[in-house]
LUMLO-870501 format. One line per 3 residues: their letters; for each residue x, y, z of N, C-alpha, C, CB. Coordinates in Angstrom, 2 decimals. Glycine has a CB too. Example, Ala and Ser with C-alpha at 12.3 -4.5 7.8 and 13.67 -1.06 7.14 Angstrom:
<rs>
AS) 13.19:-5.69:7.80:12.30:-4.50:7.80:13.20:-3.30:7.80:11.31:-4.47:9.05  12.85:-2.25:7.08:13.67:-1.06:7.14:12.90:0.03:7.87:14.08:-0.60:5.72
</rs>
This chain:
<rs>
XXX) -105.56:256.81:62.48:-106.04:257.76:63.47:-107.19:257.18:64.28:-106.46:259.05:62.80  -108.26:256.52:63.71:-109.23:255.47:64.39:-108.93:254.74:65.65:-109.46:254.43:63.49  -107.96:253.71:65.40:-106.84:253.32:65.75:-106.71:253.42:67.05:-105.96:253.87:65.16
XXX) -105.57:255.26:66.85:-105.12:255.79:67.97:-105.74:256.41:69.12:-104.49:256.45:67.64  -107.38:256.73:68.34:-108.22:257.10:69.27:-109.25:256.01:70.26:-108.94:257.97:68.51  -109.15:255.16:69.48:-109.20:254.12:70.09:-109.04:253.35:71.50:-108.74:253.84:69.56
XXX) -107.47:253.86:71.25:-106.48:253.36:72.02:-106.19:254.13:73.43:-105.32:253.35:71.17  -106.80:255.53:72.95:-106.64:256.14:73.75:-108.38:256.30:74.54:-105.81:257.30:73.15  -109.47:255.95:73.88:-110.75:255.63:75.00:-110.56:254.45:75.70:-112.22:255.44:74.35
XXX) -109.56:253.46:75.39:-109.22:252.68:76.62:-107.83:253.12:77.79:-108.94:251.24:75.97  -107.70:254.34:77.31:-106.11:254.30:78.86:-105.37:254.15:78.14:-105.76:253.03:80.24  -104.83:254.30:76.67:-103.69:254.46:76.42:-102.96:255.26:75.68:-103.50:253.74:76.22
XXX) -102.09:256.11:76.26:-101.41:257.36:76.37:-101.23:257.75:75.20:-100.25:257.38:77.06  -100.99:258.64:74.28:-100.27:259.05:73.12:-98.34:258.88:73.49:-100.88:260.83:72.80  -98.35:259.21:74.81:-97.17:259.32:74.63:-96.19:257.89:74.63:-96.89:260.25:75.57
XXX) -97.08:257.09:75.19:-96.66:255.37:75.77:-97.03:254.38:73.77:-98.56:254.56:77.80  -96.76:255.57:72.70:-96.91:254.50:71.42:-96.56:255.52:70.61:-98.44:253.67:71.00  -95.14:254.71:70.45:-94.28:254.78:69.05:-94.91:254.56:67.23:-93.20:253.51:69.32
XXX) -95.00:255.28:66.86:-95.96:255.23:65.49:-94.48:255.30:64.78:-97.39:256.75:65.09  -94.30:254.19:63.68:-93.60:253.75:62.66:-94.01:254.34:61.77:-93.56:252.57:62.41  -93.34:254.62:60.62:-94.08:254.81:58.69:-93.45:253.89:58.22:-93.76:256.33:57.53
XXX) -94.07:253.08:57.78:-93.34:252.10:56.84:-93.43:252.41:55.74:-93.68:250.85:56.82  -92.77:252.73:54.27:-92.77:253.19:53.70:-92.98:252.27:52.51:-92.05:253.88:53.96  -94.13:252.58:51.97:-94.89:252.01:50.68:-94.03:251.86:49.18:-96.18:253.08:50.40
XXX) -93.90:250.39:49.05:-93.18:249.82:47.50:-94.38:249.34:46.31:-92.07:248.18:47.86  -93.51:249.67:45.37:-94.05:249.08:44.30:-93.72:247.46:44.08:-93.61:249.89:43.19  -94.34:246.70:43.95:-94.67:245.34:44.41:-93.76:244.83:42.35:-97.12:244.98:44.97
XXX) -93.05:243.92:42.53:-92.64:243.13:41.63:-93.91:242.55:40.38:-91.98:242.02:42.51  -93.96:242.68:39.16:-94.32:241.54:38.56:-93.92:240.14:38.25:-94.47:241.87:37.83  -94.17:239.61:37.95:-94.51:237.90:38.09:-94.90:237.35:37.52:-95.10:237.36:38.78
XXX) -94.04:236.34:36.69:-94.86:235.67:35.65:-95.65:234.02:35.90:-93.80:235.58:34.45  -96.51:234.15:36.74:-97.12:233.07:37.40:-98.19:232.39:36.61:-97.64:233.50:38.63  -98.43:231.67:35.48:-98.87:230.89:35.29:-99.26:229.54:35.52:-98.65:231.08:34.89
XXX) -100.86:229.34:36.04:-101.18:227.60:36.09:-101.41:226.89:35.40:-101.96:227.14:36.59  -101.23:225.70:35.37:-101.38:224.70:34.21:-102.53:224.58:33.82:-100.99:223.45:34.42  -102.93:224.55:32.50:-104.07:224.16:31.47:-104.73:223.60:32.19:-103.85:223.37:30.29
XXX) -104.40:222.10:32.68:-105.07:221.09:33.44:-106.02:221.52:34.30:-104.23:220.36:34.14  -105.71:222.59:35.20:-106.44:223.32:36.19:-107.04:223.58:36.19:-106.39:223.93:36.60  -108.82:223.77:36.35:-109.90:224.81:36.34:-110.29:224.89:37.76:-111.16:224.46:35.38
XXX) -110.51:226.46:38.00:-110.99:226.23:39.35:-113.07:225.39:39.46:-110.78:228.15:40.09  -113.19:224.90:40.79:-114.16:224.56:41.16:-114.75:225.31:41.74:-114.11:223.78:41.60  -115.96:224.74:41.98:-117.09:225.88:42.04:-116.85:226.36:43.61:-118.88:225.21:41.70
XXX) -116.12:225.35:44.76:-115.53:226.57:45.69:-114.44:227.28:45.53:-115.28:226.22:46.83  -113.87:227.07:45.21:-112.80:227.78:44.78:-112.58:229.05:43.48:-112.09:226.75:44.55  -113.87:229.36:43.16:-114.02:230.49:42.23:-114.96:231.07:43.70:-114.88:230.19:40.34
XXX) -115.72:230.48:44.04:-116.11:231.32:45.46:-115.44:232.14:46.32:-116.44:230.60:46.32  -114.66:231.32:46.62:-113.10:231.52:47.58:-112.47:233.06:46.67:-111.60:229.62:47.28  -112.29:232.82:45.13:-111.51:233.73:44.24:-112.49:235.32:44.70:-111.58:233.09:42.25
XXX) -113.82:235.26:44.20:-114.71:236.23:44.34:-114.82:236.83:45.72:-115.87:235.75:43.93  -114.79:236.09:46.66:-114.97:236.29:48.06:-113.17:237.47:48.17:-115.09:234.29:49.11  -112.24:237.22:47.74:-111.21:238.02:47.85:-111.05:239.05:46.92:-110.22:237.35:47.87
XXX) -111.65:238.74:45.45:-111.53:240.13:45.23:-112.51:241.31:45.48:-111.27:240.19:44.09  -113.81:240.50:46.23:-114.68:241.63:46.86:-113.93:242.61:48.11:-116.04:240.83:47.53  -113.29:241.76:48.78:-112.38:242.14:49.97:-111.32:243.26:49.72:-111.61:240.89:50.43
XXX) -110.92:242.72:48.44:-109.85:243.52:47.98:-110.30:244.63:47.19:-108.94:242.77:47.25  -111.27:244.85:46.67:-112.44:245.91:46.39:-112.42:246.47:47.69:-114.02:245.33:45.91  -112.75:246.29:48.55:-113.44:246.74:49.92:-112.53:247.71:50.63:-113.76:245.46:50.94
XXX) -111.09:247.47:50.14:-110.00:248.14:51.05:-109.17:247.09:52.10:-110.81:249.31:51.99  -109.50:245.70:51.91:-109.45:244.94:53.14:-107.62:244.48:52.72:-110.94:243.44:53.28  -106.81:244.45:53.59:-105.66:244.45:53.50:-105.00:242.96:53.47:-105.27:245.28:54.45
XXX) -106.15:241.95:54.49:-105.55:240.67:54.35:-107.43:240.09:54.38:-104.13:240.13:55.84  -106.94:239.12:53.67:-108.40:238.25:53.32:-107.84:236.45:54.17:-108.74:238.13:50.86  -108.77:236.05:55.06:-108.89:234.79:55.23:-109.30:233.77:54.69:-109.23:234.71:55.85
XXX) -108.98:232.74:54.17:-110.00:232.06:52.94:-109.83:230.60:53.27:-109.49:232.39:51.13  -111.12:230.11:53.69:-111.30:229.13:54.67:-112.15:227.73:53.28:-112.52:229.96:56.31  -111.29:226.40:53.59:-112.34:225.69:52.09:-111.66:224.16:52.80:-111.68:226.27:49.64
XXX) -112.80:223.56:52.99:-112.60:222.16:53.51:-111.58:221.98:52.60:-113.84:221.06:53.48  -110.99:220.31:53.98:-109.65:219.68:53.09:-110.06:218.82:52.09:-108.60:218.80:53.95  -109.18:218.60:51.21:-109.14:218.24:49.79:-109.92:219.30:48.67:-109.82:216.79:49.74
XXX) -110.28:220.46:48.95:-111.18:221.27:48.41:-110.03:222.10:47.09:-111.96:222.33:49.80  -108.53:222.15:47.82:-107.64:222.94:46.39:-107.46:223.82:47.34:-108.41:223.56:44.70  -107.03:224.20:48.49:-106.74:225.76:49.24:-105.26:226.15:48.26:-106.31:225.61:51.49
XXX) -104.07:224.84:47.72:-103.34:225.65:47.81:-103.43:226.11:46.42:-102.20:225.28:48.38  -103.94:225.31:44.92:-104.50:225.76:43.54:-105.31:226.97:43.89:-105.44:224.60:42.76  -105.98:227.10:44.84:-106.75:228.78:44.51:-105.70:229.65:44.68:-108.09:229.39:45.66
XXX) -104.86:229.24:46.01:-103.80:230.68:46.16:-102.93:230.58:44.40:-102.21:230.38:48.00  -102.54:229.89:43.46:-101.92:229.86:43.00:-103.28:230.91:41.89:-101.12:228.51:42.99  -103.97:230.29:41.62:-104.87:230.74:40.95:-105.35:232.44:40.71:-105.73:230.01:41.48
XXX) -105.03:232.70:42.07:-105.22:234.01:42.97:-103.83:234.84:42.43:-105.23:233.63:44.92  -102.55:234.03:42.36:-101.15:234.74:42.13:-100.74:234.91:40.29:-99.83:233.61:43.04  -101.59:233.64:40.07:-101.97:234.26:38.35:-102.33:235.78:37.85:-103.32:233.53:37.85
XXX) -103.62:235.74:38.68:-104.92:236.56:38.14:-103.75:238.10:38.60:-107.00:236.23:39.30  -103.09:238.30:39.86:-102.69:239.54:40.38:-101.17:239.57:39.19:-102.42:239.49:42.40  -100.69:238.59:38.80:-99.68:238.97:38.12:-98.19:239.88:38.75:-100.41:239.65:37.20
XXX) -98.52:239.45:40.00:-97.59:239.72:41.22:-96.45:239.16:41.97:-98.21:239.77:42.00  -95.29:239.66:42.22:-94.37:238.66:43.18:-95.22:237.61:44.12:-93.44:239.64:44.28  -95.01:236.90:44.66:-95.99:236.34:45.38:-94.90:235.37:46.62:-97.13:235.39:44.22
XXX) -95.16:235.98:48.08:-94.73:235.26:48.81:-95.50:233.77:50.03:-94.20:236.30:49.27  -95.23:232.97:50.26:-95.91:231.94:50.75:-95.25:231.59:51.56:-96.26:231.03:50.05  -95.77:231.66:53.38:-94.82:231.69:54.55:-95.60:230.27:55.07:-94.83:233.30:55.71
XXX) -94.72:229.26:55.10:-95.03:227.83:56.16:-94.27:227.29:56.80:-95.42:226.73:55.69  -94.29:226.65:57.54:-93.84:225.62:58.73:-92.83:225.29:57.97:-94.82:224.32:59.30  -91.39:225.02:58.39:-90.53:224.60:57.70:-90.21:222.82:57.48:-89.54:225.35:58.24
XXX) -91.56:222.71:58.03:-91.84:220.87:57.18:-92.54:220.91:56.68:-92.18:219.54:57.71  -93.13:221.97:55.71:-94.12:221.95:54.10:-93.31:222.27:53.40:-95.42:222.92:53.74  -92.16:223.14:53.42:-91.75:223.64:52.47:-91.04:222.83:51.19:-91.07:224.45:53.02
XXX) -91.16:221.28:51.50:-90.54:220.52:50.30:-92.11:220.66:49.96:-89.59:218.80:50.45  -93.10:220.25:50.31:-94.47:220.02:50.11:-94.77:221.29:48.69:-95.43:220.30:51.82  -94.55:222.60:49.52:-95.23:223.36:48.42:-93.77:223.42:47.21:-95.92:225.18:49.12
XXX) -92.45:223.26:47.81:-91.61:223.19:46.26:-92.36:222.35:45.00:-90.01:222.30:46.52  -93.20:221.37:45.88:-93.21:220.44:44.96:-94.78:220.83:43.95:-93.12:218.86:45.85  -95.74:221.44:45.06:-96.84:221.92:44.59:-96.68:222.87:43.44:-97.49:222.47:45.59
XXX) -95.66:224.22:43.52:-95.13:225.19:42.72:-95.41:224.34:40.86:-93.22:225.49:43.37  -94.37:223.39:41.43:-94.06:222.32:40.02:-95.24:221.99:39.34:-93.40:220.79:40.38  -95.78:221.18:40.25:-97.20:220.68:39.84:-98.26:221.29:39.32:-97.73:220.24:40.70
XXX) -98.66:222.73:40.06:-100.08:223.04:39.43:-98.95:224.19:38.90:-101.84:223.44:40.51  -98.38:225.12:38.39:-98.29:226.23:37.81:-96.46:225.60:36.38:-98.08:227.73:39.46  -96.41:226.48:35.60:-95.49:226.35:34.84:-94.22:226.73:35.05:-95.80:226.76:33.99
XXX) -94.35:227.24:36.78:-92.94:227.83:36.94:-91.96:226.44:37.43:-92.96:229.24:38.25  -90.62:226.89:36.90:-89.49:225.99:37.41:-89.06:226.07:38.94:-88.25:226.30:36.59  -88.39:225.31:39.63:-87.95:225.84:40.89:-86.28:227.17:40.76:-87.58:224.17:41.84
XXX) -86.33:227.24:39.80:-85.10:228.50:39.98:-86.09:229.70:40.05:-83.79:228.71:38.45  -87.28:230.22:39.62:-87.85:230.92:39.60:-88.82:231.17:41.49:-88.43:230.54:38.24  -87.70:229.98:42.53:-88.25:230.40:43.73:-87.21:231.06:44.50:-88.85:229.30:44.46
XXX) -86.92:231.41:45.54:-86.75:232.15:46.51:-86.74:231.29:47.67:-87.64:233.15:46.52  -86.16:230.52:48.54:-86.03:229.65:49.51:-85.58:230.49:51.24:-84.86:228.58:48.83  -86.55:230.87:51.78:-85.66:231.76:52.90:-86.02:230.72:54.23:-86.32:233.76:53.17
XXX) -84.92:229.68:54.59:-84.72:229.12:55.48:-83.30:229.79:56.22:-84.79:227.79:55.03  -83.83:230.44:56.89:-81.89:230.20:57.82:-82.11:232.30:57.71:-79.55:228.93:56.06  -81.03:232.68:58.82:-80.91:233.87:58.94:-79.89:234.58:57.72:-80.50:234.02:60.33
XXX) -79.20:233.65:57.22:-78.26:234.23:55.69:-78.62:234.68:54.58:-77.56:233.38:55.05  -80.11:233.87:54.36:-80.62:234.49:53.60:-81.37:235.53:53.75:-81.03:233.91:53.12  -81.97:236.02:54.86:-82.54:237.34:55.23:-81.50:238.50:54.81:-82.84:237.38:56.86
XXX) -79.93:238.06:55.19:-79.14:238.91:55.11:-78.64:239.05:53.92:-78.38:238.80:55.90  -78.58:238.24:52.84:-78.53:238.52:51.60:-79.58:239.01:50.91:-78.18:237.64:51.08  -80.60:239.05:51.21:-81.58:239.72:50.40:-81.82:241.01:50.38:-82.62:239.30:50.60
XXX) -80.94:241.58:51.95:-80.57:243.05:52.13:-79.69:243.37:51.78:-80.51:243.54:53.11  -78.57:242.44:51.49:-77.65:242.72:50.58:-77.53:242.90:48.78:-77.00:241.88:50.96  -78.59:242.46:48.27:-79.25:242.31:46.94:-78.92:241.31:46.51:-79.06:243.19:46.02
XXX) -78.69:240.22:47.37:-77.79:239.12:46.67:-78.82:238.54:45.72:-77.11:237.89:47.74  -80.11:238.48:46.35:-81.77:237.55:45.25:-82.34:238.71:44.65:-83.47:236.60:46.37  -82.85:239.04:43.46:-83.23:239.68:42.94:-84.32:238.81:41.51:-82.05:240.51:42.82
XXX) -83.76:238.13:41.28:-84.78:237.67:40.27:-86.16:236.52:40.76:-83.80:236.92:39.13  -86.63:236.92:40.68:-87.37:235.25:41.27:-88.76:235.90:41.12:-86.96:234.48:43.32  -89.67:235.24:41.35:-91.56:234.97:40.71:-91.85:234.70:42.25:-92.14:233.15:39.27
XXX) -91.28:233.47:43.31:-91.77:233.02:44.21:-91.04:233.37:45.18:-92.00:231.90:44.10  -91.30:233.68:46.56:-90.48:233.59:47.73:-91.49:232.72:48.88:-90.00:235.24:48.24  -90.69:231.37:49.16:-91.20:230.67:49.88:-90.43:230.35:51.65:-91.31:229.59:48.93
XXX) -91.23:230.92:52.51:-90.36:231.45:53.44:-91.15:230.06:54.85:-90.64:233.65:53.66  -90.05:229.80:55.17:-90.01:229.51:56.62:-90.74:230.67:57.60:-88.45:229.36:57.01  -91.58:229.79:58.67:-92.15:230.42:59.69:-91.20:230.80:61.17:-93.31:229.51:59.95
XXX) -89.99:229.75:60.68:-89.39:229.41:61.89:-88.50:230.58:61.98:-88.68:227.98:61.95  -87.56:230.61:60.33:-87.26:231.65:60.19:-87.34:232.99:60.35:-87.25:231.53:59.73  -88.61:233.60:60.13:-89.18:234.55:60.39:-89.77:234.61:61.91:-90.02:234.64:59.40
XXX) -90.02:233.81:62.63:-89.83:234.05:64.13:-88.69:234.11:64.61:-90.36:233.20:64.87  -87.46:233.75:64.14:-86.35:234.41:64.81:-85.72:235.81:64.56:-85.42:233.63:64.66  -86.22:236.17:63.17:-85.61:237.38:62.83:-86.51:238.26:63.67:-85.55:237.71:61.23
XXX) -88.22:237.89:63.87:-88.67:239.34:64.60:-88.29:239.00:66.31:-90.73:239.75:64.31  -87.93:238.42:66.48:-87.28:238.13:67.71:-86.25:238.99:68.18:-86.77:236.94:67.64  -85.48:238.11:67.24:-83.82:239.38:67.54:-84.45:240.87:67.29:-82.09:239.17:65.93
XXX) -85.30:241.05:66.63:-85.66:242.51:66.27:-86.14:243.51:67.24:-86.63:242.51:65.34  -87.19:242.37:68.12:-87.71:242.65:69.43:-87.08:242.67:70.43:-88.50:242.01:69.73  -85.54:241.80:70.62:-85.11:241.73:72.20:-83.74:243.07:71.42:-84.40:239.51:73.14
XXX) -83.80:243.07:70.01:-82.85:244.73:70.08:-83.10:245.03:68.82:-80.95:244.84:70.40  -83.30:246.03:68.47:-83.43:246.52:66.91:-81.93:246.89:66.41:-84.50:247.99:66.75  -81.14:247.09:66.84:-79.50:247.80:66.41:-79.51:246.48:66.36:-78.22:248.86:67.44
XXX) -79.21:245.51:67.58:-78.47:244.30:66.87:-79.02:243.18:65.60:-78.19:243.43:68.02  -80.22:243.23:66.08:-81.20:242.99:64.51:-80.26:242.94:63.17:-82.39:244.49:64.18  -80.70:244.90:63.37:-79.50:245.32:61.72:-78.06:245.16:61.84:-79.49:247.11:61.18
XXX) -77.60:244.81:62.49:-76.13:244.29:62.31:-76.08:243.12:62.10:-75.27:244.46:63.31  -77.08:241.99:62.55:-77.22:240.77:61.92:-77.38:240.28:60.68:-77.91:240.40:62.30  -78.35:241.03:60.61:-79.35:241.13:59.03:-79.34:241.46:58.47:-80.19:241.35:58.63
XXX) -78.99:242.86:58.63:-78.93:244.01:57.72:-79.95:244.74:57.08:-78.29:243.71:56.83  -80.92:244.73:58.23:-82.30:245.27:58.03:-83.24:244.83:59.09:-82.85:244.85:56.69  -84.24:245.34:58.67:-85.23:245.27:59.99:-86.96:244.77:59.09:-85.28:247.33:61.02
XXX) -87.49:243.79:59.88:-88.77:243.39:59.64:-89.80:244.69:58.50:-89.40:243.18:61.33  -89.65:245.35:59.33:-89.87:246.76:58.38:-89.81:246.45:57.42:-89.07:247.89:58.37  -88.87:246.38:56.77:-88.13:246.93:55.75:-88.11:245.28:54.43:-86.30:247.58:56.61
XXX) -88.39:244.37:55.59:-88.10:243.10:54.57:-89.20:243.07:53.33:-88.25:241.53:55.48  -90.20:243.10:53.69:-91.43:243.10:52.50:-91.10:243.75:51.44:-92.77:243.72:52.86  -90.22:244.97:51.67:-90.43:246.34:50.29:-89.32:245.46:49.86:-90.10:248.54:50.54
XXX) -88.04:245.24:50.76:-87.11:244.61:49.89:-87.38:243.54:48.54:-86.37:243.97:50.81  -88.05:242.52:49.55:-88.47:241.21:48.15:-89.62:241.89:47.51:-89.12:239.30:48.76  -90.02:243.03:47.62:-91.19:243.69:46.62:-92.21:242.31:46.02:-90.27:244.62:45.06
XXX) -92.63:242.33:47.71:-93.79:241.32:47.26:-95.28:241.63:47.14:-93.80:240.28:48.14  -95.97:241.35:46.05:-97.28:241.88:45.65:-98.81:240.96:46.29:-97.18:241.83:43.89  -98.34:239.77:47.06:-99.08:239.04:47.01:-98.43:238.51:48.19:-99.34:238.43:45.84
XXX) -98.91:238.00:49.72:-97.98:237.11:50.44:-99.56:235.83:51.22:-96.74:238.39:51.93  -99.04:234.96:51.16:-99.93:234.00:51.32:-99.45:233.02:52.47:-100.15:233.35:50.02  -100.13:232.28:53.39:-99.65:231.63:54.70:-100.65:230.62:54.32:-99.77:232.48:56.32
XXX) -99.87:229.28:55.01:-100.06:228.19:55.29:-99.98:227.64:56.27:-99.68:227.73:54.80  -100.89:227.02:56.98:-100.97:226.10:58.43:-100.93:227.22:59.56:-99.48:224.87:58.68  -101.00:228.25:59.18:-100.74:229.99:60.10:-101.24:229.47:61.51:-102.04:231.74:59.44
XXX) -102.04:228.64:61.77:-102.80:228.64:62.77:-101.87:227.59:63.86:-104.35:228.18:62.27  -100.54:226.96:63.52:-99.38:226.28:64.25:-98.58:227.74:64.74:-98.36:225.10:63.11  -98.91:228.90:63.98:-97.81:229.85:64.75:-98.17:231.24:64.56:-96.26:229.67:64.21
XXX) -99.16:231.18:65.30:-100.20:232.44:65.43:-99.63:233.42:65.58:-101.14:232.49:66.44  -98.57:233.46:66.87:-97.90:234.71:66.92:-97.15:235.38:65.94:-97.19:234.64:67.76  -95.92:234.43:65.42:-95.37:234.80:64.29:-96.12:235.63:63.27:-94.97:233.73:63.76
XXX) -97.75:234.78:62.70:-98.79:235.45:61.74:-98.83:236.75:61.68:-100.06:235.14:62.00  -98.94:236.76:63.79:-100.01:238.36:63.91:-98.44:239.37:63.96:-101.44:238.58:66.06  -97.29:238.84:64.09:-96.29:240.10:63.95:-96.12:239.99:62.84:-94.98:240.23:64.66
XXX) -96.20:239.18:61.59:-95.70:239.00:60.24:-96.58:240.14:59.72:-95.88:237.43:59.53  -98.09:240.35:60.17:-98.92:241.39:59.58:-98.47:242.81:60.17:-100.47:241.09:59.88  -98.38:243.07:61.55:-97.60:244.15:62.13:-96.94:244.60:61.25:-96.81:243.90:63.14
XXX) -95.69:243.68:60.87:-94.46:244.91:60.00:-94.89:244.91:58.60:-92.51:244.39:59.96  -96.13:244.64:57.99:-96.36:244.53:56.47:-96.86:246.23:56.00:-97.75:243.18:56.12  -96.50:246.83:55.28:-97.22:248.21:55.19:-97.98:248.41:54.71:-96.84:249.05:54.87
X) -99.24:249.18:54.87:-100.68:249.49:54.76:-101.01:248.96:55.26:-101.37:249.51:53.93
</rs>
């Protein structure tokens, strides 16, 4: 409601904005364990504290900024421990061997325990229930800019493609946790990826 009033002390209409409900899921558990080997460092328990103050706070997405070589992607893993949550991780679709391989490395999960969404088939099987078991969903950016695409130049043909709508994808993979990488190569994608997320 803030928001809308907002929106409307600058000139813009109630009637010129479509208000969605996206409708609130119960988020998957996850058995995400990191390896022994691992302890976090002293930025990276910073980084940890700094998000669950945020997440105390009401704050819906947390930014978490830690020079390179510092562990950005061991804290997110660290972070998907502690929540005990599905956990999704959206990058450039030339990391994604990168973090298969990271998955391996710092945590105990196998790669059957991921979720691979490159390509529009798998969007459409996941509305179909074809994936259902999995800990990780590691998603293409590229991917996900074409699906809110088609979604945007038509929503009917969208769901006849897909078999669902941006909306609706998050509750599907009942993800508890979603995490981005290199976000800042595809800003736009980011800022609609948060658009259709609910709450």
């Amino acid at each position: 409601k803030d928001f809308l009033m907002v929106l409307s002390m600058e000139g813009v209409h109630q009637e010129n904005i479509e208000t969605i409900h996206i409708p609130d899921y119960q988020p998957e558990k996850a058995n995400i364990q990191v390896k022994e080997q691992f302890v976090p460092k002293e930025s990276q328990t910073k980084a940890l504290d700094f998000t669950r103050r945020m997440n105390l706070l009401g704050a819906p997405s947390v930014l978490v900024e830690l020079p390179t070589g510092e562990g950005k992607t061991v804290t997110l893993f660290f972070y998907m421990q502690e929540k005990g949550l599905r956990a999704g991780i959206v990058t450039s679709a030339r990391y994604i061997e990168e973090w298969q391989k990271n998955i391996v490395k710092y945590t105990k999960s196998s790669m059957d325990r991921v979720l691979l969404v490159s390509g529009g088939r798998v969007i459409n099987d996941i509305f179909r229930g074809v994936h259902e078991d999995f800990d990780y969903v590691l998603m293409s950016i590229q991917t996900l800019r074409e699906f809110f695409t088609a979604y945007d130049e038509s929503p009917a043909a969208c769901l006849d493609t897909y078999g669902g709508t941006p909306f609706e994808l998050w509750g599907k993979l009942k993800l508890g946790i979603l995490g981005g990488d290199e976000m800042h190569e595809n800003l736009k994608t980011g800022y609609l990826m948060h658009t259709f997320l609910p709450g």
